[in-house]
Structures are given as structure tokens and as C-alpha cells.
C-alpha positions as CSV (number, residue, x, y, z in Angstrom):
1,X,20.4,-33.9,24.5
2,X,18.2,-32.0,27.0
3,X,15.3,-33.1,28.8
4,X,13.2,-30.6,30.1
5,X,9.9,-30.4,33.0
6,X,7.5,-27.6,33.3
7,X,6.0,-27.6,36.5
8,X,3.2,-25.0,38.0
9,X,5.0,-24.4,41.0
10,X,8.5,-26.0,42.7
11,X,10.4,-24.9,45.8
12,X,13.8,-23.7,44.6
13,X,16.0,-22.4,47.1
14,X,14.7,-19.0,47.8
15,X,11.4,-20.4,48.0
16,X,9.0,-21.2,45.9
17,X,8.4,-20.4,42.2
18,X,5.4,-20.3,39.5
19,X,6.0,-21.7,36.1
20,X,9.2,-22.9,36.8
21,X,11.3,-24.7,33.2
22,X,13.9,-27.4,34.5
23,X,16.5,-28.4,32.1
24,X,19.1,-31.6,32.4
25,X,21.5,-32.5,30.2
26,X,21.7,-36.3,28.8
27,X,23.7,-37.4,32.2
28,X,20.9,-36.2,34.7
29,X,22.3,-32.7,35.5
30,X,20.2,-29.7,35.7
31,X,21.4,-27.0,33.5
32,X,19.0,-24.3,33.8
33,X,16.3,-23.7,36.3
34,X,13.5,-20.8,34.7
35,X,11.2,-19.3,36.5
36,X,8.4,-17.7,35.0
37,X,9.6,-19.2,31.6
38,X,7.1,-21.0,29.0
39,X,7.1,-24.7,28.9
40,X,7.6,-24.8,25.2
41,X,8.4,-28.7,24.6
42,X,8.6,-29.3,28.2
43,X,7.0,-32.1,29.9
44,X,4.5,-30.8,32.2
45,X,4.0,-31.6,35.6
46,X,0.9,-29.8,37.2
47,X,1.5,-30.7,40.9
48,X,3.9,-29.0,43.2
49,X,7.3,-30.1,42.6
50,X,9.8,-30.1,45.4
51,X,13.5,-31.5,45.3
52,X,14.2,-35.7,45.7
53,X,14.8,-36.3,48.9
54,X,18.3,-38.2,49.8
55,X,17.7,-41.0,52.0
56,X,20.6,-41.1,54.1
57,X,20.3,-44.7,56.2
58,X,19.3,-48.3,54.4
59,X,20.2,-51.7,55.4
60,X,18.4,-53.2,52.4
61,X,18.2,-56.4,53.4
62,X,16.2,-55.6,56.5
63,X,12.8,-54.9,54.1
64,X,12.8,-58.9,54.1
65,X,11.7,-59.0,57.9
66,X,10.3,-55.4,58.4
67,X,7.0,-56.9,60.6
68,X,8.3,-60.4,60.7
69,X,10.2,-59.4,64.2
70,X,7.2,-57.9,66.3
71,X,5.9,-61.3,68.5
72,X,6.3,-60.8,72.0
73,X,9.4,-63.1,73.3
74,X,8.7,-65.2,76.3
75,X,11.0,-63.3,78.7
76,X,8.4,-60.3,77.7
77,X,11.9,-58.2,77.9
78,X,11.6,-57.1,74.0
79,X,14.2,-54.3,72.9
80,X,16.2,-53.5,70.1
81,X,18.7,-56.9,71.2
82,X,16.2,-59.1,71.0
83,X,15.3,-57.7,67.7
84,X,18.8,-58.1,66.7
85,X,18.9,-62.0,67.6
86,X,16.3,-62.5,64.9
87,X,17.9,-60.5,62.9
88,X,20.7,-62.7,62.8
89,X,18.8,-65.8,62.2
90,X,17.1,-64.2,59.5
91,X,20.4,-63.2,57.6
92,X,21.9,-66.5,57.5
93,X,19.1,-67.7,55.0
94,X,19.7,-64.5,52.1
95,X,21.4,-65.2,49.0
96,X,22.9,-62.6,46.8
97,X,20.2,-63.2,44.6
98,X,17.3,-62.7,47.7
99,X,20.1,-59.7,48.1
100,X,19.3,-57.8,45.4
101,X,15.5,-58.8,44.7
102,X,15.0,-57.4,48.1
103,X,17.0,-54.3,47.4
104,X,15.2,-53.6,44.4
105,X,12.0,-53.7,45.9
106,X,13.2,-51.5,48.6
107,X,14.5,-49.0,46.4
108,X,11.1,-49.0,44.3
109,X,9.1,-48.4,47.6
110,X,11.5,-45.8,48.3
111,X,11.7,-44.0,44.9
112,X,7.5,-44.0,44.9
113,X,7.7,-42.0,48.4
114,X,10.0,-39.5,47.1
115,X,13.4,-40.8,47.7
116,X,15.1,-40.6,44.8
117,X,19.2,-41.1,46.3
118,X,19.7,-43.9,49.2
119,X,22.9,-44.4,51.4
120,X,23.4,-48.1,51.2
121,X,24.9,-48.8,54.9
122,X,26.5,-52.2,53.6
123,X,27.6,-55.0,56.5
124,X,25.8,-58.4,54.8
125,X,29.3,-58.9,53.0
126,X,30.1,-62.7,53.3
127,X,28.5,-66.2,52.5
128,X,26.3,-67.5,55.9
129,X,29.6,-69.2,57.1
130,X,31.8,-66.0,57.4
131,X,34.2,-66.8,54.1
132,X,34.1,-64.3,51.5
133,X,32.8,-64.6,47.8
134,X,35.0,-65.1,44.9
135,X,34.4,-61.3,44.2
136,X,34.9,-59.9,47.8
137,X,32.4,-57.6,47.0
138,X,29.8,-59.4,45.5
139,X,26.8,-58.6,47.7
140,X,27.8,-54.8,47.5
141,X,27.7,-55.0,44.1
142,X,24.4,-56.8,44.0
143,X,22.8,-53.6,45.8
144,X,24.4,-51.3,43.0
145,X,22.8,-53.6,40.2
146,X,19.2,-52.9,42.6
147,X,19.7,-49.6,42.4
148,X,20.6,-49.7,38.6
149,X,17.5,-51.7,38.4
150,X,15.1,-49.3,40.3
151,X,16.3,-45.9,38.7
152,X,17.2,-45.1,42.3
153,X,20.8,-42.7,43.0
154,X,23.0,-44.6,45.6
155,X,26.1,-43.9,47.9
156,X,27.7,-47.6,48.7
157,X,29.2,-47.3,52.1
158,X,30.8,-50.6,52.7
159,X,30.7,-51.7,56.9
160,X,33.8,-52.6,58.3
161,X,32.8,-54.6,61.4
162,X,35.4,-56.9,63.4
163,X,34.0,-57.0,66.8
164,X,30.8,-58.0,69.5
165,X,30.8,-55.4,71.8
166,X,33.3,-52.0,72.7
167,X,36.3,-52.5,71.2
168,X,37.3,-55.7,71.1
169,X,34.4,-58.2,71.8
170,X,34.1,-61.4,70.1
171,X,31.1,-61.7,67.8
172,X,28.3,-63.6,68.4
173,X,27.8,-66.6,65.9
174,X,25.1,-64.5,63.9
175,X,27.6,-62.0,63.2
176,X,29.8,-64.4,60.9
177,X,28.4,-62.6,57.6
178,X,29.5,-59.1,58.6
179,X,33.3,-59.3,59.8
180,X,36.5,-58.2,58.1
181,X,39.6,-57.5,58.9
182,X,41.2,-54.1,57.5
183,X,42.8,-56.2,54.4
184,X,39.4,-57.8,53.6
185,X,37.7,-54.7,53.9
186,X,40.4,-52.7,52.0
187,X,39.2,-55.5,49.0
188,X,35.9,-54.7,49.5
189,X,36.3,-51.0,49.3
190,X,38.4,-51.1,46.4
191,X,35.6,-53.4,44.3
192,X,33.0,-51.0,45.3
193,X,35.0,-47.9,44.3
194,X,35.7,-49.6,40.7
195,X,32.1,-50.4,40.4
196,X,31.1,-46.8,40.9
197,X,33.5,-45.1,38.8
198,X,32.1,-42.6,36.3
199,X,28.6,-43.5,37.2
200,X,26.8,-40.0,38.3
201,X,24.1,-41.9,39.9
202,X,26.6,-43.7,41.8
203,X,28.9,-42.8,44.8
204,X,31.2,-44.2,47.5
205,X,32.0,-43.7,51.1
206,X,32.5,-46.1,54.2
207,X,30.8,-47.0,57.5
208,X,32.9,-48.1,60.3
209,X,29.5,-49.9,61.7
210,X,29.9,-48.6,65.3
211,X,32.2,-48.7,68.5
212,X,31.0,-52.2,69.0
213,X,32.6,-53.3,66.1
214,X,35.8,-51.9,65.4
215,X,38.7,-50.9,67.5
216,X,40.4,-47.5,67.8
217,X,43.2,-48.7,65.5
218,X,40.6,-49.8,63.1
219,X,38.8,-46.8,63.0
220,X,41.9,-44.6,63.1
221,X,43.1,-46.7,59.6
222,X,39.9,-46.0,57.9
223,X,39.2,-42.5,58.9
224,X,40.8,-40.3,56.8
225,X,39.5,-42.5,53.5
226,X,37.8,-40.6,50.6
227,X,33.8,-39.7,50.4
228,X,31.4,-39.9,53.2
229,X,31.8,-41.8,56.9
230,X,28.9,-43.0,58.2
231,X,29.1,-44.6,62.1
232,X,26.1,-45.4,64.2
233,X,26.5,-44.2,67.9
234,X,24.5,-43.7,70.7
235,X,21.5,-45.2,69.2
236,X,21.1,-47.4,72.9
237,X,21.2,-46.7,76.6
238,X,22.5,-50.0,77.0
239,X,25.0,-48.9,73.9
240,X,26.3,-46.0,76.5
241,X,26.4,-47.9,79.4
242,X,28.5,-49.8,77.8
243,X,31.1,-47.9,76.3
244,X,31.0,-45.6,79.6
245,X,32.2,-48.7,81.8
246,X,34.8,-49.6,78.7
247,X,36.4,-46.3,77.8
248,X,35.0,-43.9,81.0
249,X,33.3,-41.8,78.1
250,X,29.8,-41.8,75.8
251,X,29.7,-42.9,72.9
252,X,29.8,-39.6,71.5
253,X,32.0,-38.0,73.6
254,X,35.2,-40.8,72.8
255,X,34.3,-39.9,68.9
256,X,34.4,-36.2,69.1
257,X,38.0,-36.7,71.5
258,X,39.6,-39.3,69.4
259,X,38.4,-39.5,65.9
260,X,38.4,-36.4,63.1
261,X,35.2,-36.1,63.2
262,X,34.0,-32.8,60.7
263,X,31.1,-32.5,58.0
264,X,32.1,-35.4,55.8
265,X,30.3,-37.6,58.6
266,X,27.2,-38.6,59.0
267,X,26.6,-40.1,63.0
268,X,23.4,-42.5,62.8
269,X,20.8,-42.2,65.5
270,X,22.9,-40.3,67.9
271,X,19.7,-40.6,70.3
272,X,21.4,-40.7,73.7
273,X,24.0,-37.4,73.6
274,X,24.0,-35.4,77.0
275,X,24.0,-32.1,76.8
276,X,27.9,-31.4,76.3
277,X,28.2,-33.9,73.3
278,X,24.8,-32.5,71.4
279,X,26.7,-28.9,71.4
280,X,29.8,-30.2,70.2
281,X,28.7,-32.4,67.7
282,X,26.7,-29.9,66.3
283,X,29.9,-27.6,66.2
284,X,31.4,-30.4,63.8
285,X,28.9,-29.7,61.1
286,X,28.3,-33.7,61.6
287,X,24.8,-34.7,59.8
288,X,22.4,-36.3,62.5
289,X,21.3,-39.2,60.8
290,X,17.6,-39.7,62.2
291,X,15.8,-43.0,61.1
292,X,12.4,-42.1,63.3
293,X,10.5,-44.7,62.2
294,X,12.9,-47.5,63.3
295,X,14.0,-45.6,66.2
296,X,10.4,-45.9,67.2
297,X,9.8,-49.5,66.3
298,X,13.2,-50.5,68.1
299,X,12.4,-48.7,71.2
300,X,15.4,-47.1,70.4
301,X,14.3,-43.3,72.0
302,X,13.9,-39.7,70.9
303,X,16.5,-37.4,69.3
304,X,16.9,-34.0,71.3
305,X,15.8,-32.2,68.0
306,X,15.1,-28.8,69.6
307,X,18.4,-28.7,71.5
308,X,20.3,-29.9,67.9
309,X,18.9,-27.3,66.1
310,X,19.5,-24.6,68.4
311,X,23.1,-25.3,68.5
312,X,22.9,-25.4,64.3
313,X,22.8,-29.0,64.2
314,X,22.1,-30.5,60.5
315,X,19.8,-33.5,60.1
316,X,18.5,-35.7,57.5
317,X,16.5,-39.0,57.6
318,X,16.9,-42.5,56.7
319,X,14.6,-45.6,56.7
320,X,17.3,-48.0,58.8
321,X,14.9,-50.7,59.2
322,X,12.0,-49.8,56.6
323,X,9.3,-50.3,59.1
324,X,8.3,-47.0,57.0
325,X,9.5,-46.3,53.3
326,X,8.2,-42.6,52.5
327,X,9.7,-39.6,53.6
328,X,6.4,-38.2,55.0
329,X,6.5,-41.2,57.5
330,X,10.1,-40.6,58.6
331,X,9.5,-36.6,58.9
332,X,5.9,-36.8,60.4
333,X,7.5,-39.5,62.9
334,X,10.3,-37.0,63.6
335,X,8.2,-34.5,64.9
336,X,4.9,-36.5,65.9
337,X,7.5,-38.2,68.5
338,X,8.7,-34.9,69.7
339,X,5.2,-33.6,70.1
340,X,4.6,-36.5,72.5
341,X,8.3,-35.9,74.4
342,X,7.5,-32.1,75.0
343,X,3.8,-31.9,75.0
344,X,4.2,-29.2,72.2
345,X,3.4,-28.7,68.8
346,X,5.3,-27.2,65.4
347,X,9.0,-28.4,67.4
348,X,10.5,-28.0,64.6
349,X,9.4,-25.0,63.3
350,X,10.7,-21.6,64.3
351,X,10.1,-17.9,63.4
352,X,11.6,-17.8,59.9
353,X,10.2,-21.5,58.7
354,X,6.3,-21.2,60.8
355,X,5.4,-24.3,58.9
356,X,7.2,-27.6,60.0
357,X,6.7,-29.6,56.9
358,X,8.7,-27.3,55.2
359,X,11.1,-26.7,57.9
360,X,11.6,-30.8,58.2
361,X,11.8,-31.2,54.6
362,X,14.7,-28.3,54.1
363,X,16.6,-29.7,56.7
364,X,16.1,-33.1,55.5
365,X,17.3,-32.3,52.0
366,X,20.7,-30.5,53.1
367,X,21.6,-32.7,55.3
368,X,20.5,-36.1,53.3
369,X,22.7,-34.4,50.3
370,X,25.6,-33.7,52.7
371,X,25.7,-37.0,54.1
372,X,25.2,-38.7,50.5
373,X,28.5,-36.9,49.1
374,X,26.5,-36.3,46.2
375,X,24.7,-33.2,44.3
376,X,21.7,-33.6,45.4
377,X,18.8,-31.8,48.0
378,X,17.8,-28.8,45.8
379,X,16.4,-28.0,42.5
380,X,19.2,-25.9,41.2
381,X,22.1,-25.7,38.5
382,X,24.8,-28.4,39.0
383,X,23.0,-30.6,40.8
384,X,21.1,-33.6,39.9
385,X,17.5,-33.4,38.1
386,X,15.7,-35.3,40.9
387,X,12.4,-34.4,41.5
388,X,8.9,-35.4,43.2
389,X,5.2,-34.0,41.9
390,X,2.8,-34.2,44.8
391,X,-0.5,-34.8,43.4
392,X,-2.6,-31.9,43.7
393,X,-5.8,-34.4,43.5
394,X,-5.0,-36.6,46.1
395,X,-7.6,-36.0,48.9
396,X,-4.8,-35.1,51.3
397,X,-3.6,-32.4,49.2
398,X,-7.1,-31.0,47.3
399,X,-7.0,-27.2,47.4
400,X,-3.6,-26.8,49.3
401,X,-0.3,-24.8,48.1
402,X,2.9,-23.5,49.0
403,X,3.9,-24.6,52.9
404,X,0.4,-25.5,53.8
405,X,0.7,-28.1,51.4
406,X,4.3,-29.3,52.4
407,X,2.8,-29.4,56.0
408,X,-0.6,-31.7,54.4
409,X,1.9,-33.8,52.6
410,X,3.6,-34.2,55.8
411,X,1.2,-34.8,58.4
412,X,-2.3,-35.7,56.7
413,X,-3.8,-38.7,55.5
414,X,-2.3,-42.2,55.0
415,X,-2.0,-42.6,51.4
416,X,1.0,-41.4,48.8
417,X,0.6,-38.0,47.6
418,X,3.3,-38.7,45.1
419,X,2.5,-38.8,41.4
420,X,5.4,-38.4,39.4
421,X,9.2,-39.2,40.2
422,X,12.3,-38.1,38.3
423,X,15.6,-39.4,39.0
424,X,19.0,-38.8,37.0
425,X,16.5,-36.8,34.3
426,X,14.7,-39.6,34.2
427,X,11.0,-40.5,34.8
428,X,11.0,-43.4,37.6
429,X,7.4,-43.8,39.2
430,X,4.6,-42.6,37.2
431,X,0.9,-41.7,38.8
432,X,2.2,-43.3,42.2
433,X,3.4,-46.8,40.5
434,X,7.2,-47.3,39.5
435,X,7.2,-48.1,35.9
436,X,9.0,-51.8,36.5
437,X,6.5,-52.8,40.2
438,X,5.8,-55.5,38.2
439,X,9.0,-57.4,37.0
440,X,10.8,-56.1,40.6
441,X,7.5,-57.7,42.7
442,X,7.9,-60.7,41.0
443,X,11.4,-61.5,41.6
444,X,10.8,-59.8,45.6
445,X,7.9,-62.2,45.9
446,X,9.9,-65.6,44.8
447,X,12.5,-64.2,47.2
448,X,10.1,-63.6,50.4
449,X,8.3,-67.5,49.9
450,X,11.8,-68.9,50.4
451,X,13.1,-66.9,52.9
452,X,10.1,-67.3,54.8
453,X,9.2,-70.9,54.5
């Protein structure tokens, strides 16, 4: 069976097209794109279409208490380990049934943005006292059923996390529901692989969560695994100070010298890299994974974008947090916070791309694919028929096309130009609303009124 979309005009790899006939087979892969074809039967889409973007870093369970973490403390010394401390208390309340409710809601949000793939970084493995569930990996799992639920493409990466602080710490109390050791995690890994075999909306990688949590043996064990590794590092000053007085390197620096580190990773935030490390990294082919809008909210800092991309750095953007949910937030924030930084405008546009919403969401969609281990990021043959109509009515949008309307969708307006969302082949939020809000807010809501009473 083929499913076929007609849209007026969709940026295809070389740019964009008029008229352009998208075909999928019945298992979500695009097998023909056809510009300047006639619709025939096709469904017609009569905004500008533009791949789904991957979302490359989610901690689901975090859209619980995005907002519920912003009251001053009384110390008046707020910062993302203060955040962290609520954090913890928060956790200890989820069940695997808040679990999922919440990650289904997430993934809705995320799908009506224009996220259509999401990489699940997964450390909420245990039950609030530290012992594992029957099914070792029965929280992951719970995620994968959310994103089943949602329509939503996924890459599980399973956390391993052992450790408080630079290799070798002893976790705080809060941690309880996040630590393994390499056998647990090996049980973990193995459940999640099973539960994603011969899924095509469904992948698997791993995250060794940071150099706070695992040692250099741990990280050596699990660094040669199949699929995608995803580490957060540098995302703190405090993070480098730390790991400077521990090892005599940053963060960055110990990875690039003692781990294999090449273009199956993806390194989260990566915010604090001197000069030396942002060169070499880049030379890794290494995604940059950026989540600006928690970055921002955290205090966390600002990415040296212009200094990545001039050593031919890749990039994409992730949600983290979910402070912010839409792509537009995460890429305007990207280069809004840049602006600001270098008292300049269009950072992350150059010569070749003039107009940075396109530039952002190009870069965005390579590098979320490449960090997602999927085929994903454009709309072309052999990859996956995800796609996003902007609506051409909303009053952001009126009258704009090509780049200039990438660059409106980007930066103007606070509403959701999104009216149509295809995922897998299949139609997922329809004129701005994902066609099961309803039944997903209903179960989200019972969720929140416990967890927050």
C-alpha cells in the first residue's frame, strides 16, 4: 500500500521544490519524492512542507515539573544544583503509570511543534527505593508504549549511572532511582533492544549519563556497544572545575583522550569547551547536542556556536527539560542567546545559507538524524515520511515563502505555525491539535493532581 502527500512547496535537499508528490510505503518509508508531479489521489497539503525535525535530548519525566522549580531558594544562590535537588524530590513520587502519561503528553506537545523523532535519554530506571522492577526495564518500556501512543518516532537510550560526582562519588539519596551497575544495566539494555526490534519507528542506543556518574572502566565497557552514545559534558562551570581538580583535564578534553569518541556520539550541552577541545571535538564528527531553552532556564551558559561551526561542527537540538516544546523555541533560543553574547545579528547564518532560520533548521535536521541513529532529517528516498505543514494562514506566516518564511516560523510571533504533522506515513496532529489531545490530557491531568498534591 502507498500513501501519498501533495504539497505546494517542501524543502528537499537541494532546496526547495514546487508541487512536490511524496510517496511512503505501508511501513512509513518514502519511496519516491516528485517534483513538479500532479497530485493525482494525493493528500494535499497547501502550506510549506519541510522535513520532521529529530529531537535529539528528552528526559520525559521532567515535563511533570517544567515551571514547578522556579521559586527563589532562601540562600538566593539558585543554579542548575539547586534545581537538581528538587528534581530529586520530585522523582521519588512518579509511578510507571505517571511515567508514561507524562511521556505521552510530552511527546504530543512535541509532535504538534514539529518534532516528529525524540531521543529518550532514560535514567528514571528503578522503583523510589533503588531496587529494580520485575521487568528491569519496565519504566523504559513505559516511554516506548508513550511514544506508540503519541505517533511519535523514538531512539531509547538507556542511562547507565553509578556514581555522585567524578568518577567515583557516592550518590546522594535522590539518586537511588537512577543507579546500576554494568550487569543491571546490561538487563536493561538487553529489554529495551528486544522491545525495539523490527519496529521502524523505534531505535536503540545508550547514554553513559556523564563523568559524574560512571567511571573510566564503566565507560570503557559500554563504549564500543551498538547504535548511538549519548554523554552529557561540560554543561556546568562547576561540572569543569570539578573534573579539572579530579583528572587535571575538562571534561571534554579527558573524553576526546580516553574514550573513542567519533560520529556515533552525540555530547549534550557541551557549553564550557575552551578553545582546544571545540576544535577537536568538532574534528570527531561528534553532534553538539544544544537544549537552549533549558540551558537558559538552568543558567547553564551559551554554546560557542560561531567557533563550532567554523571548525565544521554539527549540531542539533533537544528539549532536555521541556521548559520549551517546539522547535522554533529551541532554534530561536539558539541564536536569540547568541545575539545577546556577541551583540550581533544572523550568527548563524553565513554567505551560502543568508537566512538563519534555514541555516538553524538544516543543521538541526542533520545532526538531530545523526544523533537519532535513524533515517530521518530530510525529505528524500529511504528515509522516513516525516513531515511538518506550516500554516500559510497563521498570522506569523501570511504572505511569506521560501527562507523568509523558515526565518518568520523561526523568529516571529508566539503561537504554532504548525498545521499538519506526518510521522511514519502517518497523519499525527491535524490543524495544530494531535488527533488523541484529548484521551492523552486526560490521563496527563490525573497524573499532575497527584504528583502535585
Amino acid at each position: 500500500m502507498t500513501t501519498a502527500f501533495f504539497a505546494r512547496a517542501a524543502l528537499l535537499p537541494a532546496g526547495w521544490a514546487a508541487d512536490v508528490r511524496i510517496e511512503a510505503d505501508a511501513a512509513g518509508w518514502i519511496t519516491a519524492v516528485l517534483p513538479g508531479a500532479p497530485p493525482g489521489g494525493a493528500r494535499r497539503l497547501r502550506g510549506a512542507v519541510i522535513p520532521g525535525v529529530p529531537n535529539l535530548h528528552s528526559h520525559a519525566f521532567q515535563r511533570a515539573m517544567a515551571g514547578g522549580a522556579e521559586r527563589r531558594s532562601p540562600e538566593g544562590r539558585d543554579s542548575f544544583w539547586t534545581w537538581r535537588e528538587t528534581m530529586y524530590r520530585f522523582v521519588a513520587r512518579l509511578t510507571p503509570e505517571d511515567a508514561e502519561a507524562v511521556a505521552a503528553q510530552l511527546y504530543a506537545e512535541l509532535l504538534e511543534g514539529g518534532f516528529t523523532a525524540v531521543c529518550e535519554f532514560h535514567y528514571l530506571h528503578h522503583r523510589p527505593d533503588g531496587t529494580p522492577y520485575d521487568d528491569p526495564a519496565e519504566m523504559a518500556k513505559r516511554h516506548l508504549a508513550a511514544a506508540r501512543a503519541a505517533g511519535i518516532g523514538i531512539t531509547l537510550l538507556p542511562s547507565l549511572y553509578r556514581h555522585g560526582g567524578i568518577f567515583g562519588r557516592e550518590p546522594a539519596p535522590g539518586q537511588r532511582r537512577f543507579l546500576n551497575d554494568l550487569d543491571g544495566f546490561a538487563r536493561i539494555v538487553e529489554g529495551v533492544r528486544a522491545a525495539v526490534a523490527g519496529d521502524p519507528q523505534a531505535a536503540a542506543g545508550l547514554a553513559p549519563h556523564s563523568l559524574r556518574a560512571v567511571t573510566p572502566e564503566m565507560l570503557g565497557a559500554v563504549a564500543g556497544a551498538e547504535g548511538p552514545i549519548h554523554i552529557h559534558a561540560a554543561e556546568q562551570a562547576r561540572e569543569v572545575e570539578e573534573c579539572l581538580a579530579a583528572t587535571g583535564a575538562r571534561p571534554v578534553r579527558w573524553l576526546l583522550d580516553h574514550a573513542p569518541v567519533d560520529a556515533r556520539w552525540c555530547v549534550v550541552h557541551a557549553t564550557h569547551m575552551d578553545a582546544a577541545e571545540t576544535r577537536d571535538l568538532a574534528a570527531t564528527g561528534a553532534v553538539a547536542g544544544l537544549c537552549p531553552t533549558t540551558e537558559a532556564n538552568l543558567g547553564d551558559g551559551i554554546f560557542p556556536l560561531p567557533a563550532w561551526r567554523a571548525a565544521g561542527g554539527r549540531f542539533g537540538v533537544g528539549t532536555d527539560s521541556h521548559v520549551g516544546v517546539a522547535p522554533r523555541d529551541e532554534l530561536r533560543q539558539l541564536e536569540t542567546s547568541q545575539r545577546l553574547a556577541l551583540q550581533a545579528r544572523a550568527v548563524a547564518a553565513d554567505a551560502a545559507r543568508p537566512h538563519p532560520g534555514r541555516a538553524l533548521l538544516e543543521a538541526a535536521l542533520a545532526g538531530g538524524a545523526q544523533a537519532s541513529g535513524r533515517g530521518l532529517g530530510a525529505i528524500a528516498p529511504g528515509l522516513r515520511c516525516d513531515l511538518v505543514e506550516l500554516d500559510p494562514e497563521h498570522p506569523a506566516l501570511v504572505g511569506r515563502e521560501g527562507d523568509a518564511l523558515l526565518d518568520a516560523w523561526v523568529f516571529a510571533g508566539q503561537g504554532n505555525p504548525v498545521r499538519t504533522v506526518v510521522c511514519g506515513g502517518r497523519a499525527v496532529v491535524e490543524a495544530g491539535r494531535h488527533v488523541a489531545r484529548l484521551e492523552i490530557g486526560e490521563a496527563f491531568a490525573r497524573a499532575m493532581r497527584r504528583l502535585w498534591a
